[in-house]
DRENDO-1510 file (C-alpha; in Angstrom, 1 decimal, always signed):
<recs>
REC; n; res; u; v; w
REC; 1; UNK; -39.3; +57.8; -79.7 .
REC; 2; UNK; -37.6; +61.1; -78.0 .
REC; 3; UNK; -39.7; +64.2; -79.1 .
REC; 4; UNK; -42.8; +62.7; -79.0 .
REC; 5; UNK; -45.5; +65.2; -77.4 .
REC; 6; UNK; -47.3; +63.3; -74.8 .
REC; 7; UNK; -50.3; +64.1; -72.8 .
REC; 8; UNK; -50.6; +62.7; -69.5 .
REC; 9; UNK; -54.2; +63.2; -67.3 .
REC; 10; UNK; -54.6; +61.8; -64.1 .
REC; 11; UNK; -58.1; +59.9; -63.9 .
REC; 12; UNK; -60.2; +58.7; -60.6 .
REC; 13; UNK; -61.2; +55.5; -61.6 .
REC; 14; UNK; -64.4; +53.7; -59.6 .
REC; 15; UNK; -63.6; +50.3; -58.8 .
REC; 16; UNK; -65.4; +47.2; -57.1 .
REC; 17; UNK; -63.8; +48.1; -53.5 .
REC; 18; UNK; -63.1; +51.5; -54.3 .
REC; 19; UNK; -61.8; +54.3; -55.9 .
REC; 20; UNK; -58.3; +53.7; -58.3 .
REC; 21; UNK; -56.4; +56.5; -59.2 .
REC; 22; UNK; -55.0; +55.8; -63.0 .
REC; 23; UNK; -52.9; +58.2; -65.8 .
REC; 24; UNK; -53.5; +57.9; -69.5 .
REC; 25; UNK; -50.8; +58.7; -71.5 .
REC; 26; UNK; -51.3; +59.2; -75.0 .
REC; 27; UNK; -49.2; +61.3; -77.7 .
REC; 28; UNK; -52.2; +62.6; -79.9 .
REC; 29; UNK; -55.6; +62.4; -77.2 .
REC; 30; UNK; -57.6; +64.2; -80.3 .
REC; 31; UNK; -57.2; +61.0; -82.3 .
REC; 32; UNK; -58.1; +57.6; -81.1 .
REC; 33; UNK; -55.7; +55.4; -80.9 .
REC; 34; UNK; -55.5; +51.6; -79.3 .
REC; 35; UNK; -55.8; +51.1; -75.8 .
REC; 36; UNK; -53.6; +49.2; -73.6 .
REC; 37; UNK; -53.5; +48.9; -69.6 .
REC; 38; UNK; -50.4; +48.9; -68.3 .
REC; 39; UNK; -50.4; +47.4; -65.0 .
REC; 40; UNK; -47.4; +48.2; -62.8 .
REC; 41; UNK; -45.2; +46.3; -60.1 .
REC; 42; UNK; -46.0; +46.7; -56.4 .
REC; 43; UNK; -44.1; +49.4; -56.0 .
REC; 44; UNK; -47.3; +51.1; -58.2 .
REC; 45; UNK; -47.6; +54.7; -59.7 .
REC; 46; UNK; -44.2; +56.2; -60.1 .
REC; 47; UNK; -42.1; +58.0; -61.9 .
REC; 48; UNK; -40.4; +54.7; -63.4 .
REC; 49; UNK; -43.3; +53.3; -64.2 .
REC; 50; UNK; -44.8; +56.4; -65.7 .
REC; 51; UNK; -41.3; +56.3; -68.1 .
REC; 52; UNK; -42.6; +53.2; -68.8 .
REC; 53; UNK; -45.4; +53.7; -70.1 .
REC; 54; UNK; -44.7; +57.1; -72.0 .
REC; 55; UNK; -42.7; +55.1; -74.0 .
REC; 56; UNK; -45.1; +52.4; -75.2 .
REC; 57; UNK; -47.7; +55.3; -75.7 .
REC; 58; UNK; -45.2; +57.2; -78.1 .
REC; 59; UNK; -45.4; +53.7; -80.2 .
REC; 60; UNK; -49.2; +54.5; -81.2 .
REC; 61; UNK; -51.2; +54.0; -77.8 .
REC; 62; UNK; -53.1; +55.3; -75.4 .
REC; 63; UNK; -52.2; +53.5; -72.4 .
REC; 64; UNK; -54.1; +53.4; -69.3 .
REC; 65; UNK; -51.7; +53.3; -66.1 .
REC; 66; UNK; -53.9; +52.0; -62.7 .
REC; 67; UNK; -53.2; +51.5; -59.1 .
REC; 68; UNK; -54.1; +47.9; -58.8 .
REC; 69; UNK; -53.3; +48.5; -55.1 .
REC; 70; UNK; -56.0; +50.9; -54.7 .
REC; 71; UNK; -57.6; +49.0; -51.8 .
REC; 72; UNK; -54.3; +49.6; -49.5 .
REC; 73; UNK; -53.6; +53.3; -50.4 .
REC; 74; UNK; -53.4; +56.2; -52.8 .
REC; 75; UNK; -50.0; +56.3; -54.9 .
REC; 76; UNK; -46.7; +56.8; -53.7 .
REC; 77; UNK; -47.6; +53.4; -52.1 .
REC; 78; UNK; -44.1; +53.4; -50.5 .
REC; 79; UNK; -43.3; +56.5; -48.4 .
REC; 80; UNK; -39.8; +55.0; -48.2 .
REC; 81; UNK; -37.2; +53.3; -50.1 .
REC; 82; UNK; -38.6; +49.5; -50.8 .
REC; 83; UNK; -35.7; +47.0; -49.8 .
REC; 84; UNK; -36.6; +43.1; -50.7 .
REC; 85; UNK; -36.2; +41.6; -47.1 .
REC; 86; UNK; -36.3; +44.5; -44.9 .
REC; 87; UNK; -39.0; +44.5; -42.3 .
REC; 88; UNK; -41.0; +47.1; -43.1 .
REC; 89; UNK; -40.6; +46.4; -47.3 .
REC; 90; UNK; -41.8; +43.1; -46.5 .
REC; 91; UNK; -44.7; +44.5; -44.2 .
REC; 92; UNK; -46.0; +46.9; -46.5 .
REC; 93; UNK; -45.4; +43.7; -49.6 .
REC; 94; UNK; -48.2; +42.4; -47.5 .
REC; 95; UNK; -50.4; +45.4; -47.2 .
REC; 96; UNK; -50.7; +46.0; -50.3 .
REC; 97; UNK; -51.2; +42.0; -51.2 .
REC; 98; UNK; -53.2; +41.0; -48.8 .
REC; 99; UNK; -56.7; +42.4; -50.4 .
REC; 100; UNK; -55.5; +41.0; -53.7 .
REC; 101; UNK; -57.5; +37.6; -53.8 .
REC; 102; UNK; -58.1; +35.9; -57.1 .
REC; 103; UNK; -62.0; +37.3; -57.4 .
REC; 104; UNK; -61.0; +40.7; -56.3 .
REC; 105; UNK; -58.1; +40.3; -59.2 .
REC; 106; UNK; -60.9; +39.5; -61.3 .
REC; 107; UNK; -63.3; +42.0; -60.7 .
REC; 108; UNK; -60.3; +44.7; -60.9 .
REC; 109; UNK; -59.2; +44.0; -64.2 .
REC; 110; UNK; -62.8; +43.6; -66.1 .
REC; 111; UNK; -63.5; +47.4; -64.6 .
REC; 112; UNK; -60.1; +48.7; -65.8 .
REC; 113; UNK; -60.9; +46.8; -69.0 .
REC; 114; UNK; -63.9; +48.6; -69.1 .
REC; 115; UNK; -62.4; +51.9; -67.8 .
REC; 116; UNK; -60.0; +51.7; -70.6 .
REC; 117; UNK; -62.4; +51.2; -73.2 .
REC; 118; UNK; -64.7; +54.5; -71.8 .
REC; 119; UNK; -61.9; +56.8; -72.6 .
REC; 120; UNK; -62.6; +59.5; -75.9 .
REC; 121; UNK; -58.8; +58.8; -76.2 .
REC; 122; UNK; -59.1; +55.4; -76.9 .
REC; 123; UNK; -59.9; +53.3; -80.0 .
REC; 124; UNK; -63.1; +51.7; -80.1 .
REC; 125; UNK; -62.4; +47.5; -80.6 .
REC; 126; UNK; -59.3; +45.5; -79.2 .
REC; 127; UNK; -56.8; +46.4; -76.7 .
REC; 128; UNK; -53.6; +45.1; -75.0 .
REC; 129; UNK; -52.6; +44.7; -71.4 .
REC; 130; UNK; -49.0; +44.0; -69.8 .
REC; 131; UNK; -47.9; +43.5; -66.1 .
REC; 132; UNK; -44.7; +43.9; -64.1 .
REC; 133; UNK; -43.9; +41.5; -61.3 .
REC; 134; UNK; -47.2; +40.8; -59.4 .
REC; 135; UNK; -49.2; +42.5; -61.8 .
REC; 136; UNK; -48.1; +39.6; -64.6 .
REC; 137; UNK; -50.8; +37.3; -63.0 .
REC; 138; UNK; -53.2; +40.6; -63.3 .
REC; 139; UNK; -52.5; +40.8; -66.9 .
REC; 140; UNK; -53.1; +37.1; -67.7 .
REC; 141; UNK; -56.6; +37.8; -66.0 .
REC; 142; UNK; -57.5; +40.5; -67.8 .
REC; 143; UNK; -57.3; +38.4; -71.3 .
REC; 144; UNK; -59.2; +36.1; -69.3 .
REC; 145; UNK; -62.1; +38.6; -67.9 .
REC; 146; UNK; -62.3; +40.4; -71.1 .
REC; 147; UNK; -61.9; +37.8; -73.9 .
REC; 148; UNK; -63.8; +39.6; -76.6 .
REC; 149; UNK; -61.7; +42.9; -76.3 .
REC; 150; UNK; -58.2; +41.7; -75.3 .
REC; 151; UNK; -56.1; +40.5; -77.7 .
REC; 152; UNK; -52.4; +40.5; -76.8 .
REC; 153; UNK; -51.2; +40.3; -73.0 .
REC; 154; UNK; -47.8; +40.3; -71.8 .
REC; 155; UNK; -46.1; +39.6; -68.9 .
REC; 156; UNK; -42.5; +40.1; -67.5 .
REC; 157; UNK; -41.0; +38.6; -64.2 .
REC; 158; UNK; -44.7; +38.0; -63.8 .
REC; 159; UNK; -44.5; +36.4; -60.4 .
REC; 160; UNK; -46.9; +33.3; -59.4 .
REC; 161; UNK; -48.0; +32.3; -62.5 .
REC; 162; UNK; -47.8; +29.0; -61.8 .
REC; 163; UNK; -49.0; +27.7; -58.2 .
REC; 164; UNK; -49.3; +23.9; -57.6 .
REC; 165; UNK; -51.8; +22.6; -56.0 .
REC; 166; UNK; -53.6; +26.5; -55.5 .
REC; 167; UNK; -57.1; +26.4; -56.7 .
REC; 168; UNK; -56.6; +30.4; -57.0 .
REC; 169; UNK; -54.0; +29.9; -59.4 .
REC; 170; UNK; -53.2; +32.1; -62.2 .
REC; 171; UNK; -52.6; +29.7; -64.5 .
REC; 172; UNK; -56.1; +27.9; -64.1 .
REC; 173; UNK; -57.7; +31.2; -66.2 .
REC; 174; UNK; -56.2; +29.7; -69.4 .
REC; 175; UNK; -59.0; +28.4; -70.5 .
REC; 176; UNK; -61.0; +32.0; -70.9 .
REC; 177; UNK; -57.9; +33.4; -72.6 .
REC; 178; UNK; -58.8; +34.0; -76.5 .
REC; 179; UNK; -55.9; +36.5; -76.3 .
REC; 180; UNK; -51.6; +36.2; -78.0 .
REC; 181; UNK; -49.7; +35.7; -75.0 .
REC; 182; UNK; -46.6; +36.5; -74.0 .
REC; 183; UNK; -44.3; +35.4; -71.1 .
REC; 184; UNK; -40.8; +37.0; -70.1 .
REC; 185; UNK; -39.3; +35.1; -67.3 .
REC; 186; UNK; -36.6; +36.2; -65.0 .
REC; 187; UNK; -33.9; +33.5; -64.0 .
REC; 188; UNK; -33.5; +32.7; -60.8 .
REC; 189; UNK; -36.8; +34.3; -59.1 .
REC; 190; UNK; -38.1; +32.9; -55.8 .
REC; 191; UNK; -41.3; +34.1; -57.0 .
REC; 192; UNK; -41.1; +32.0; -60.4 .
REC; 193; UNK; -38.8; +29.1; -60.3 .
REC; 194; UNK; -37.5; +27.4; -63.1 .
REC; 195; UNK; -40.3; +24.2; -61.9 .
REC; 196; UNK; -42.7; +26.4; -61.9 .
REC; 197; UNK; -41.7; +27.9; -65.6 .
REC; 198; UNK; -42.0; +24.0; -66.7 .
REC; 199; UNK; -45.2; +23.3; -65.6 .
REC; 200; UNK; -46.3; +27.1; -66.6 .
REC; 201; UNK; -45.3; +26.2; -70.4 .
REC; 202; UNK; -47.0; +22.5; -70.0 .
REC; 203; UNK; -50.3; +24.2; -68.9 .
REC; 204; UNK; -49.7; +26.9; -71.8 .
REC; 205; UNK; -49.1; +24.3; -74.3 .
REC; 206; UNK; -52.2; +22.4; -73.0 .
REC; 207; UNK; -53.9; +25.5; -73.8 .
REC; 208; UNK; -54.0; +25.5; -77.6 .
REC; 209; UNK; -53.7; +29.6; -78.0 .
REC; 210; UNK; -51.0; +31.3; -79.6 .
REC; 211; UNK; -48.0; +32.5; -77.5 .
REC; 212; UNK; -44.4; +33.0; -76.6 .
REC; 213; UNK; -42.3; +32.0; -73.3 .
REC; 214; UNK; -38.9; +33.4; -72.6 .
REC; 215; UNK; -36.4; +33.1; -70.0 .
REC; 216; UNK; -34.2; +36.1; -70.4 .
REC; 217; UNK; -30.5; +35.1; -69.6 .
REC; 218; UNK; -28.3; +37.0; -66.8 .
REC; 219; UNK; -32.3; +39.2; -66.1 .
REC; 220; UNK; -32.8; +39.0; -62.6 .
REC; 221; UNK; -36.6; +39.6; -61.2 .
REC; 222; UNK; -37.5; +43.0; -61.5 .
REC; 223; UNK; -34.9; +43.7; -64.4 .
REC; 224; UNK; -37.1; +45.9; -67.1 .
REC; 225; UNK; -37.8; +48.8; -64.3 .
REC; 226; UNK; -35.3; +51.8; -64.5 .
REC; 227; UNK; -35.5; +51.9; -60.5 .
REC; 228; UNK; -34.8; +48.6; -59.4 .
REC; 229; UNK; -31.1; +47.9; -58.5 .
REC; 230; UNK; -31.3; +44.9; -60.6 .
REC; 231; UNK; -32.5; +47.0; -63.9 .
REC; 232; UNK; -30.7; +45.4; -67.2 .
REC; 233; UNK; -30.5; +47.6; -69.6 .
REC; 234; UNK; -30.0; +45.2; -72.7 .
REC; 235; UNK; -32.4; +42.7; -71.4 .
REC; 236; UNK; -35.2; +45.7; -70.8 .
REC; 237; UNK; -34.3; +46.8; -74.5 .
REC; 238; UNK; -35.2; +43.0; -75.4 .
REC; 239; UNK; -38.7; +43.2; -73.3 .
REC; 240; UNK; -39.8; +46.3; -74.7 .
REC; 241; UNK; -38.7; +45.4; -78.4 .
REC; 242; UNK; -40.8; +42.0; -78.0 .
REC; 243; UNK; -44.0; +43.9; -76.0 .
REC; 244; UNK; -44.0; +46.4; -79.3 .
REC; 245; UNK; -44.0; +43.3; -81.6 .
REC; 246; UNK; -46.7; +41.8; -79.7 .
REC; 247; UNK; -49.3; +44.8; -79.9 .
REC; 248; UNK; -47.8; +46.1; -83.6 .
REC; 249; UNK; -49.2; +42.4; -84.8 .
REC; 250; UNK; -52.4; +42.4; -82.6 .
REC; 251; UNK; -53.7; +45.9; -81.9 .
REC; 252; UNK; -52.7; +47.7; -85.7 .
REC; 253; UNK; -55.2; +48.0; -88.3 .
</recs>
């Protein structure tokens, strides 16, 4: 909602590898209020990003924004404009990647789990986690690293969920997953085709858990961030209204 007070502090969290720099964002720090990590797209810590999350905090959160490329560099992570198939976009892609192996993912999220958790701002009990592009796969981990706390994870364009024939495959961490799930898929993404969507929802229904997977029609990868040329207004509206039904019915109470 517009008006909303919000207070934002800027945290140094200590990692595995590392040290992450993080925001909270919450509209009312002096009363704890369920925690969610917001995990952002490659392009990181940014302004869009940082709208982002100021919104879902001004639904009743306090929402914990890390650098999950904290390994490769300290946010702006792009010093210039990122341009899918340019050289040096697709250069720094791998940069920032290349650390990011399945046990490093793993370690990452239980410690932002647990940073999250630490904070006075912050509900004691469950919490919520959603990723943007690459970070998708990081949020389906962190239901999976943290099974007793998190409750409701969402992803949208989540890239790679779904690797054949990849022992390191997202997908694979199902079976940890206590948590409501919730899958937005772009149409059309090299990074999620529609195969791999199908054999994502055969492993999901496989699964047993409770959960919901979308293809959003005309949403092209990367649509719910105000700074990508593909943003969809309509389609982001959509996202967002599903990602506050998600923690309304898993995090209230």
């Amino acid at each position: 909602p517009e008006g909303v007070a919000m207070f934002e502090q800027d945290l140094r969290l200590t990692m595995p590898d590392g040290t992450a720099d993080a925001v909270l964002f919450s509209p009312d720090p002096s009363s704890p209020l369920p925690g969610v990590l917001h995990l952002p797209d490659i392009g990181s810590i940014r302004e869009a990003h940082r709208q982002m999350a100021r919104r879902l905090a001004a639904e009743g959160y306090a929402v914990l924004m890390p650098n999950p490329f904290y390994r490769s560099g300290r946010p702006p992570v792009f010093d210039f404009p990122r341009k899918m198939g340019e050289p040096r976009t697709m250069q720094r892609f791998a940069e920032l990647v290349g650390p990011m192996t399945p046990e490093a993912q793993q370690r990452d999220v239980a410690a932002y789990v647990d940073h999250l958790a630490a904070q006075p701002a912050v509900r004691p009990g469950v919490a919520g986690t959603v990723g943007y592009c690459f970070s998708g796969a990081l949020a389906l981990r962190t239901a999976a690293a943290r099974p007793a706390q998190v409750v409701a994870a969402a992803s949208f364009h989540g890239g790679g969920l779904y690797k054949a024939n990849d022992p390191g495959s997202p997908h694979l961490v199902l079976p940890q997953v206590a948590a409501r799930l919730y899958f937005g898929h772009a149409v059309q993404d090299a990074s999620m085709t529609a195969d791999d969507i199908a054999h994502f929802e055969q492993a999901l229904a496989g699964w047993g858990g409770r959960y919901a997977s979308e293809i959003y029609d005309g949403a092209s990868h990367g649509w719910t961030v105000p700074d990508n040329p593909v943003f969809n207004q309509a389609q982001a509206e959509r996202a967002f209204r599903k990602l506050t039904e998600l923690f309304a019915e898993t995090l209230s109470g």
